[in-house]
N, C-alpha and C positions, 0 to 999 in steps of 0.2 A: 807658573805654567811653563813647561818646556816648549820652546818654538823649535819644530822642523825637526821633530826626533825620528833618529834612522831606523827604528821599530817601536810596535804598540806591542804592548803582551796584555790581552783583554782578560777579564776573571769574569764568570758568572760564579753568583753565591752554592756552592754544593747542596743539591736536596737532600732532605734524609733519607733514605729509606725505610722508611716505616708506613708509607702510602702512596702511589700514584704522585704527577703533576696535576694540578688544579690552573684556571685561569687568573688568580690570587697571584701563582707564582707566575707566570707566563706574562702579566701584564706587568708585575712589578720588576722584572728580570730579566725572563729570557727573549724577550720581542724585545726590549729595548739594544740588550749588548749583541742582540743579532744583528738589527738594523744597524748601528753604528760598526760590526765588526765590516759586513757584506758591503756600505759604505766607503768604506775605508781601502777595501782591496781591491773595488771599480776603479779608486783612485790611483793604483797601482803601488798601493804601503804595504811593506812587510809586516804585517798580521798575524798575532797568536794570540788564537780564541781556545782558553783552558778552561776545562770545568770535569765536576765528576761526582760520585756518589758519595753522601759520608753517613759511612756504614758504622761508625761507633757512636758511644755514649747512650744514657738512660732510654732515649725515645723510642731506641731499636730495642731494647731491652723489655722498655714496656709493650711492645706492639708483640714480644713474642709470647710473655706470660698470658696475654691474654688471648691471644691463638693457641695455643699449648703445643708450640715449636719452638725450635732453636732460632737464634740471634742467626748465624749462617743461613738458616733456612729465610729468614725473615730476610734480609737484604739481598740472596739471591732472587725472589723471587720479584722483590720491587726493582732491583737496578735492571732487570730481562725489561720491566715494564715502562721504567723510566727512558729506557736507551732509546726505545722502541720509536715513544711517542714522541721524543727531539726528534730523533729521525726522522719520519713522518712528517712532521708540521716543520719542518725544513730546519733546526735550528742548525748551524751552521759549524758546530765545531772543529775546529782543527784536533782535539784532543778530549773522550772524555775518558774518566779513571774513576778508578775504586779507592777508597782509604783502606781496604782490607789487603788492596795487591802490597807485596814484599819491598816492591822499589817504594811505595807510602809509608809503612813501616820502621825500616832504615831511613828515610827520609827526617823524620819526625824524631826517631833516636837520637840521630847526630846532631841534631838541631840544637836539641832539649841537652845532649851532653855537652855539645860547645860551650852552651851559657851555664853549664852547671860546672864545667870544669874553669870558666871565668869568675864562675864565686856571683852569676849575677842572680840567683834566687835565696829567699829568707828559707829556713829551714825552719818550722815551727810546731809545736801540738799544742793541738786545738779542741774543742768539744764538739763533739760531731751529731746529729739525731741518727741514734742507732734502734732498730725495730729489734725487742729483744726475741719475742716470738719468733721471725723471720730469722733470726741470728744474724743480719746484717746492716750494715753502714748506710743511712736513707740518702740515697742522690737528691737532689734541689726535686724532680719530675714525681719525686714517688712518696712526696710530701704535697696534704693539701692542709688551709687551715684558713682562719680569717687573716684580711690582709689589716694591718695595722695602719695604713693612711687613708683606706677608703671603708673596711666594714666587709668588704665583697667575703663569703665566708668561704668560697672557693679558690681562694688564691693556690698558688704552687710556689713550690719552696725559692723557687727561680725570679718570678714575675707573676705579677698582679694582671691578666689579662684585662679587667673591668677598667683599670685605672691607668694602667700598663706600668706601674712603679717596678724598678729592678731591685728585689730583695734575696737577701738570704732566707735560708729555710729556718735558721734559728728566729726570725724575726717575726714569723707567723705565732698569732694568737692563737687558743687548744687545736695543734699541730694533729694531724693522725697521716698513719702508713696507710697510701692505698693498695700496701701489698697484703696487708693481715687488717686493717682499721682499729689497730693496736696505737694507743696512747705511746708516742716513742720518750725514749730516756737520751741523756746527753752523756757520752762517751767521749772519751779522749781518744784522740789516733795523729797521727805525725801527717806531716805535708809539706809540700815545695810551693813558695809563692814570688809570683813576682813582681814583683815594688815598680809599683806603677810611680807612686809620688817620686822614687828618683827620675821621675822622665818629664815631669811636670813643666818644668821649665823650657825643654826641649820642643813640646809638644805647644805649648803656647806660642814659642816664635815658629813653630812650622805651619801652626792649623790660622791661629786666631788672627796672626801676623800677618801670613803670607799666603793664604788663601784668605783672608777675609772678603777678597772681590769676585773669586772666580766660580768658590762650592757653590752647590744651591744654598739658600734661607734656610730649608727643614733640616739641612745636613749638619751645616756651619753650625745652627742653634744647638741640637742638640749636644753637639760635642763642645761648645762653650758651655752650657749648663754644665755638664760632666765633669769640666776640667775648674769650672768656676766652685763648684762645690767641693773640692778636693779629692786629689785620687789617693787610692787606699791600696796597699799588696793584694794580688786577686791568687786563688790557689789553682795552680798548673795541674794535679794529681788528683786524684778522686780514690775512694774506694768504691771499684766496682769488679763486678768477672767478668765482663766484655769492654773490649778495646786495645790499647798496645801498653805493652809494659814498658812501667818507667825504667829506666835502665841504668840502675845506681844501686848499690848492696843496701839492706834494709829497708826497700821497699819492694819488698815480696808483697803479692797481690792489689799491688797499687796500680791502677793506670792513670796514664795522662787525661788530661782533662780535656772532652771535643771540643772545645772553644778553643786548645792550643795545639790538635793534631790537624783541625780541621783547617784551618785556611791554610797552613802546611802545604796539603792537597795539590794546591793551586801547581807548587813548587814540584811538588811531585809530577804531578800530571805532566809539567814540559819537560821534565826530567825523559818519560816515559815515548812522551811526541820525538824529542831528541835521540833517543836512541831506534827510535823504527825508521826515522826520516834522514838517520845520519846526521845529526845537528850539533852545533855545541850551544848548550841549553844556558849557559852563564850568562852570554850578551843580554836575555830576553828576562835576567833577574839583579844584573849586576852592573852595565851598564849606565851608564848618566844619560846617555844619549836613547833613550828605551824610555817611551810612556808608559806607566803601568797606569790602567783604571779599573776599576772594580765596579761591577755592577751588581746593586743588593738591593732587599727593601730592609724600609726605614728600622725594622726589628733590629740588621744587624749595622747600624751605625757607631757605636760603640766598638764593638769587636774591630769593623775595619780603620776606623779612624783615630783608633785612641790605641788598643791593646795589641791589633798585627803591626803597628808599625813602631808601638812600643818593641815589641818582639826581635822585630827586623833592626832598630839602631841596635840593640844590645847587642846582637849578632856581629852585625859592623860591618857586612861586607854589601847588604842587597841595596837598592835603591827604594824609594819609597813611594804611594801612587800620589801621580800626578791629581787624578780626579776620584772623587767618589760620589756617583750622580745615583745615589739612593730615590730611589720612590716610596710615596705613602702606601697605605692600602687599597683593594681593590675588595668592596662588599661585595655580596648577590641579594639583587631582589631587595635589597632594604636592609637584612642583617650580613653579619660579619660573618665570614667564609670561615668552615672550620673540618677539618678531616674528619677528626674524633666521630663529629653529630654528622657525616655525612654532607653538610651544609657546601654543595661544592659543584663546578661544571667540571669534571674529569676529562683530562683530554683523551686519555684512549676511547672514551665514551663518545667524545664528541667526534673523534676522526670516522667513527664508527658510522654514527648517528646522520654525518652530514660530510659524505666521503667526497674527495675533492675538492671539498670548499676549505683548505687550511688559511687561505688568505683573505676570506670575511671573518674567522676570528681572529688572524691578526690585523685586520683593519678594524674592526669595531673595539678592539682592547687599544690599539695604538690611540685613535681618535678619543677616547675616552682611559687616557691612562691615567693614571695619580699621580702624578709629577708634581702636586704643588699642595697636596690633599686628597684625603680619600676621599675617592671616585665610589658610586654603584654600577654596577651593570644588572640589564633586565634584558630578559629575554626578547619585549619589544621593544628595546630602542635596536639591540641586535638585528633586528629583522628589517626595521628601518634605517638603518645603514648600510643593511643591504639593497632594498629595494629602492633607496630614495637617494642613493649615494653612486654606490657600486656599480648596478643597474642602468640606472635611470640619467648617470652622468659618464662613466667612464665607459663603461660598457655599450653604451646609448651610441656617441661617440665613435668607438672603434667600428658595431657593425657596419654604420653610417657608411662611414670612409670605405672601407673595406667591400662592401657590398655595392655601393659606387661605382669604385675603380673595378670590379670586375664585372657590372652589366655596361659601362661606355667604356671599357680599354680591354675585358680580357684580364683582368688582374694584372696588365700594365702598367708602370710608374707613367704617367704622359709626360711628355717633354711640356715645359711653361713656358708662355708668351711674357711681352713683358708683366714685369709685376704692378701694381696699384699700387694709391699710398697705404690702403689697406691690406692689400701682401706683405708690403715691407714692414709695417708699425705691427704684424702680428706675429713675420719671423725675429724682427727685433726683442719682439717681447720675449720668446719665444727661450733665446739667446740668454737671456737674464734669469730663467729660471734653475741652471746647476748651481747658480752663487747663492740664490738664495734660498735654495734647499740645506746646501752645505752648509751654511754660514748657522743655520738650525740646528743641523745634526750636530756640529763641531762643539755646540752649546749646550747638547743633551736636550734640545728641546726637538721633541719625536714627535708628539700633536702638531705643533707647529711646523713642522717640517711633510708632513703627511697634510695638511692643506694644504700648504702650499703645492704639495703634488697632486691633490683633485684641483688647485685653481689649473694647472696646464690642460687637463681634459674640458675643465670649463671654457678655457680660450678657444679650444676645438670647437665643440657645441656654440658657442655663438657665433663664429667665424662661421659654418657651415649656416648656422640660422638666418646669419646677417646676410649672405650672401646667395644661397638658395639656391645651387647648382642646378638640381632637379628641376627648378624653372626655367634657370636660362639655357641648360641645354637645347632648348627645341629652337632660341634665335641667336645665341653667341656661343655656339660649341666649341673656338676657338678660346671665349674666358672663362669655362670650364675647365679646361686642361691646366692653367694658370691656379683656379682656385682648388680644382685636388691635388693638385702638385704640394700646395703651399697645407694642404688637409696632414699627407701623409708623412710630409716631415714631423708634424705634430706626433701622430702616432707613432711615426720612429723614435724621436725624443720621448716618450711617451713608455717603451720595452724597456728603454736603459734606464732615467729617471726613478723607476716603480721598483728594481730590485732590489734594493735592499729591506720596503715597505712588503712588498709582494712580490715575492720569488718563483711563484707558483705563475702570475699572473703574467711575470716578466719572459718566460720560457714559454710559456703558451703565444701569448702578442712576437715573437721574435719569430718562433715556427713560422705563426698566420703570414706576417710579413715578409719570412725568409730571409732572416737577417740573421746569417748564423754566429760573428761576435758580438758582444756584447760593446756597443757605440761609448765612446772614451766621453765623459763629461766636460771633456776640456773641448771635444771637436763638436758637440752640441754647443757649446758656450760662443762656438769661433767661426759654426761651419752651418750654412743655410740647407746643402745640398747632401743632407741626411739618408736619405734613399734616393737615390739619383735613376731620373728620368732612362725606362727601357727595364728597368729591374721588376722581374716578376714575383708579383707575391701571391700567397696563396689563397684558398675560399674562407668564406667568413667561418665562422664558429663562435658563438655564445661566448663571454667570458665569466658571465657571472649570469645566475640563472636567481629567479625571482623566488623567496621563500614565503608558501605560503602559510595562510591562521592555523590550519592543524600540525603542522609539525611546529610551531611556538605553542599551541597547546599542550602537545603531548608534554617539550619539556616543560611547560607552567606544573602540568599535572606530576609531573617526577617529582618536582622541588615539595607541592604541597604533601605528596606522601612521604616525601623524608620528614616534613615536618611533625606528620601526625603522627609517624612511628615514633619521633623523637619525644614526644609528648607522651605519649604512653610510656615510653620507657624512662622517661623522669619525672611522671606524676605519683606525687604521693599522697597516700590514701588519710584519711581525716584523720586526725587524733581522735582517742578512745571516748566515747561519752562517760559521766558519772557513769559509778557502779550502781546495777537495779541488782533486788533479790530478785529470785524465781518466781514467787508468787504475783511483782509486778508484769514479768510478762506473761505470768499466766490469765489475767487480768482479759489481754488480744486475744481477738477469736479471729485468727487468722485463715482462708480455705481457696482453695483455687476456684475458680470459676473461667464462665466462659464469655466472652463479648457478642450478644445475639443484634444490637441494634445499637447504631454511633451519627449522631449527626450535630453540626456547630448550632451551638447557640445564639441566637439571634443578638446584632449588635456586638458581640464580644471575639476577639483574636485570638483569645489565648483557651474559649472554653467548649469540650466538647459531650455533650449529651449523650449516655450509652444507657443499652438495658443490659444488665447483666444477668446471666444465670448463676447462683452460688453457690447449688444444690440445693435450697433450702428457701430460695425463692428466685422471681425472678423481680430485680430490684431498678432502679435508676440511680445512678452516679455521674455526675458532676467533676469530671476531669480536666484539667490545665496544658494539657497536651497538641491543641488543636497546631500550633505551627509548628509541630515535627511529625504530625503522624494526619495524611486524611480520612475520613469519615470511612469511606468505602475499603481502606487499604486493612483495616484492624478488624472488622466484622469474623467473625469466627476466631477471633486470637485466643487461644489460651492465658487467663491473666491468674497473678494473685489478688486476692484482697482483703482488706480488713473491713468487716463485717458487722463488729460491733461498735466502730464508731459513730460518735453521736453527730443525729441528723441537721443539718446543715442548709438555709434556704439561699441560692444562691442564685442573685437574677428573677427569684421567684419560681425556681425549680427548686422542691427538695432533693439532697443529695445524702443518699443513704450508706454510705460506707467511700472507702478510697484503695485504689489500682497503687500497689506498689510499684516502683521504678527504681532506674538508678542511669548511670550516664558512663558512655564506652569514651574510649583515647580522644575522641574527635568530639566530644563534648555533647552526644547528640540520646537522647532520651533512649533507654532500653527497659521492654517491660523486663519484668521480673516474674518468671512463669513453670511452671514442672516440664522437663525434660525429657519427661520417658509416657510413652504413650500408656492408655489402660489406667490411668488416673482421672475418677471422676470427679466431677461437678460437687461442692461440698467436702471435701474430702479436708480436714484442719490438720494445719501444719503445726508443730509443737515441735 
């Protein structure tokens, strides 16, 4: 660990652009390298928060075939969408960039030609899955097939999502293109790779050695597995037609591979902050004295810990990160988030849906992040962390104070009498809360750190409980002034404390109180006299406003129709029964009719008693339908039915034929009926 480095240069992992941000990424990401960046610069550290769009590789590629637009068009339209909603929900950057802008491009050229003019990639050909229909080279994404350690028959050429195993696409079982569903063939074609086993040793005394105490467990683990199993040359090049060309003779139509353009980016993007802000970009990549940390979830553990910093020794010039404080994943509702199936809280949806509140979703994702294991989130624990948190404690809290100080002073600070031992042991306390936030944050532990910043609103709340100003007012008016005095330093501690958790919450509380810089955590730490006595602040205002059951409804109700559509759109229909000849179904005397009379049969749930008309009489049937359809709701339905089946004593009702059906996306009975009016009663269908 680097002690007392003269700057941080912070990375968030690049989104693709082939969808929106989802709360998946947001809790595993960008709420965390926010809080620690917006931490970091209350502290008064030179701070560079890089991140940006990465606009190449398969994923862009797939999301345009199936839009029927261009790769450009496709990433234009999501980085508009992606910039938007950092924006909005405050994420913090100093810098964000594109992989498609020119300074990224060159970036990743010179990169990839330094180590290639140092001779440090294997040059090889290989057998590649080439779709011959499509006439082209299948990337890892546009291969699915069964996976070979788990069975899942959906795997991708890349990884096993069911299992999460990282495989080659040659390694899947009957492989198909999901660009034609053609059987692919195995092609040879040339490649750049880079010998990761020359770095094996390297990478054992930097990770296993010398982080062994400081990574996370999830982090540490996976990349001992990785490195405990043996590393293998991974290939830098791809054959595809989107992304940057590799830039070496004979590989015409080859690009780089986004796993090795992509964290590039990072590099690029200060590159880019450095020339709008005047900078020189070197110190913040080349320096010793310069923390680098990366923040990812646990998907890209690999890439930042083992293969970017393989990347960076070969290189020889950059520094390597100090930390890499990966998180697990973040479900919804129970299953696992996923764009594809829509399975997802979209944040432009969400800014939309619940405008001004960006700081109860980054309080309910921080409170419940995946730091140590996938987390779920549900719409009602959401709502309960607002109401029972938010609300009910911090919020609770400021009006208190606030609303206080402006019916007995006028929205004047009161000057304090002396203090209590109760004064003192709760500004004392008081005092100890930047050490022990910091001492959180500095550890990547952000849950942890975010109680401890509702315990200070809760020292408020019972300090005012315990003490009961509103009582004593009417006989010690003098030890009222003492005990809001000692209220409102809380709340002042209280603006500064909360921004980097809640930035939104922190600017709004600073307005109320009028406290236009933001209070140094060092003079919280040292200094009693936080808003000092005669200082006027201003009228109360809400901070957090109570959500009530119907807007959690409404989104319950979103999630379950993305569910049902999902379910329609990947149920498949029965396999084919034995073949019958013609003359077996001519056998059915199949004829529409009509439902004149329906009511349940006595003692049974599931059966309901109808008279039907058939044309040809009017009959009674014995249908199984009674809990999805009531009595009264079916009375005059147009049905089909089969007529000549044999009669049936059911409960001691005879049932003279049977009501065809069948079952829609949501699993729920549908008759089966003629569509077009002017079709009688009787009428056989053949």
């Amino acid at each position: 660990m680097i002690q007392n480095p003269k700057r941080y240069t912070i990375t968030a992992a690049l989104p693709y652009t082939n969808g929106p941000i989802h709360i998946g990424h947001l809790a595993g990401v960008y709420v965390p390298s926010d809080i620690y960046s917006r931490y970091l610069r209350l502290q008064g550290r030179d701070v560079l928060f890089v991140c940006g769009s990465d606009e190449h590789g398969v994923a862009i590629s797939m999301k345009a075939k199936k839009e029927g637009i261009t790769p450009q068009e496709v990433i234009d339209k999501y980085d508009g969408i992606i910039r938007k909603s950092f924006s909005d929900f405050g994420i913090s950057f100093d810098n964000y960039s594109r992989t498609s802008a020119k300074i990224h491009h060159d970036t990743a050229s010179e990169f990839f030609r330094k180590l290639y003019d140092k001779g440090d990639f294997i040059e090889e050909v290989t057998e590649q899955l080439y779709d011959a229909k499509a006439d082209q080279f299948l990337a890892d994404r546009f291969v699915v097939g069964t996976c070979p350690k788990c069975g899942n028959e959906e795997a991708y050429g890349d990884q096993c999502e069911k299992c999460g195993s990282t495989l080659n696409a040659t390694d899947l079982i009957n492989p198909k293109s999901t660009i034609t569903g053609e059987t692919p063939i195995l092609k040879s074609t040339k490649h750049w790779f880079l010998p990761l086993d020359r770095y094996e040793d390297f990478l054992k005394e930097w990770i296993l050695v010398g982080h062994k105490n400081d990574w996370k467990p999830n982090v540490y683990g996976q990349v001992k597995s990785w490195i405990d199993g043996g590393l293998e040359p991974r290939a830098v090049t791809r054959d595809l037609d989107w992304g940057i060309d590799v830039p070496v003779e004979g590989a015409e139509g080859k690009k780089l591979y986004v796993w090795f353009d992509a964290p590039i980016g990072y590099i690029s993007s200060t590159k880019e902050w450095a020339l709008r802000e005047g900078k020189d970009w070197e110190p913040y990549w080349k320096d010793k004295d310069t923390k680098l940390v990366h923040f990812i979830g646990k998907d890209n553990i690999v890439f930042h810990c083992i293969i970017f910093p393989a990347m960076l020794k070969a290189e020889g010039s950059y520094i390597l990160p100090d930390n890499v404080p990966a998180n697990e994943f973040l479900n919804l509702e129970g299953n696992k988030l996923s764009t594809s199936k829509n399975w997802a809280v979209w944040l432009h949806e969400y800014l939309e849906e619940f405008p001004n509140q960006q700081d109860v979703l980054r309080y309910a994702l921080t409170s419940n992040a995946p730091e140590t294991k996938d987390n779920d989130f549900t719409w009602k624990d959401f709502q309960a962390r607002n109401n029972n948190e938010l609300v009910a404690i911090y919020g609770n809290f400021i009006n208190r104070v606030v609303v206080l100080t402006n019916k007995y002073y006028n929205g004047i600070v009161p000057q304090p009498n002396e203090l209590s031992e109760v004064d003192e042991a709760t500004l004392t306390e008081l005092k100890a809360y930047p050490a022990v936030i910091s001492s959180s944050v500095e550890r990547y532990r952000f849950r942890e750190a975010l109680s401890e910043l509702m315990n200070v609103a809760r020292l408020g709340n019972k300090y005012l409980a315990d003490e009961e100003p509103w009582k004593v007012i009417k006989d010690n008016p003098e030890r009222v002034q003492t005990q809001m005095y000692v209220a409102l330093q809380i709340a002042a501690a209280l603006s500064s404390l909360c921004e980097p958790f809640l930035p939104f919450t922190a600017k709004k509380l600073s307005r109320i109180l009028k406290i236009e810089n933001p209070l140094n955590w060092n003079t919280i730490a040292q200094n009693s006299d936080l808003i000092p006595a005669g200082h006027q602040i201003g009228e109360a205002e809400l901070l957090f406003a109570k959500i009530e059951d119907e807007e959690i409804q409404k989104q319950i109700d979103k999630l379950e129709a993305t569910k049902t559509a999902n379910t329609a759109e990947n149920k498949k229909a029965e396999p084919q029964k034995e073949a019958i000849q013609f003359e077996d179904f001519a056998k059915m005397d199949i004829r529409t009719g009509t439902i004149l009379e329906a009511e349940k049969m006595p003692k049974a749930n599931k059966l309901l008693i109808l008279k039907v008309d058939t044309g040809i009489d009017v009959r009674t049937i014995v249908s199984g339908i009674a809990e999805s359809f009531k009595p009264e709701d079916i009375v005059g339905k147009r049905v089909t039915v089969l007529v000549n089946l044999a009669p049936r004593n059911l409960r001691g009702v005879e049932s003279q034929g049977m009501i065809l059906m069948t079952t829609n996306a949501e699993g729920k009975l549908v008759f089966v009926n003629p569509d077009t009016d002017g079709v009688a009663n009787g009428e056989t269908i053949n």
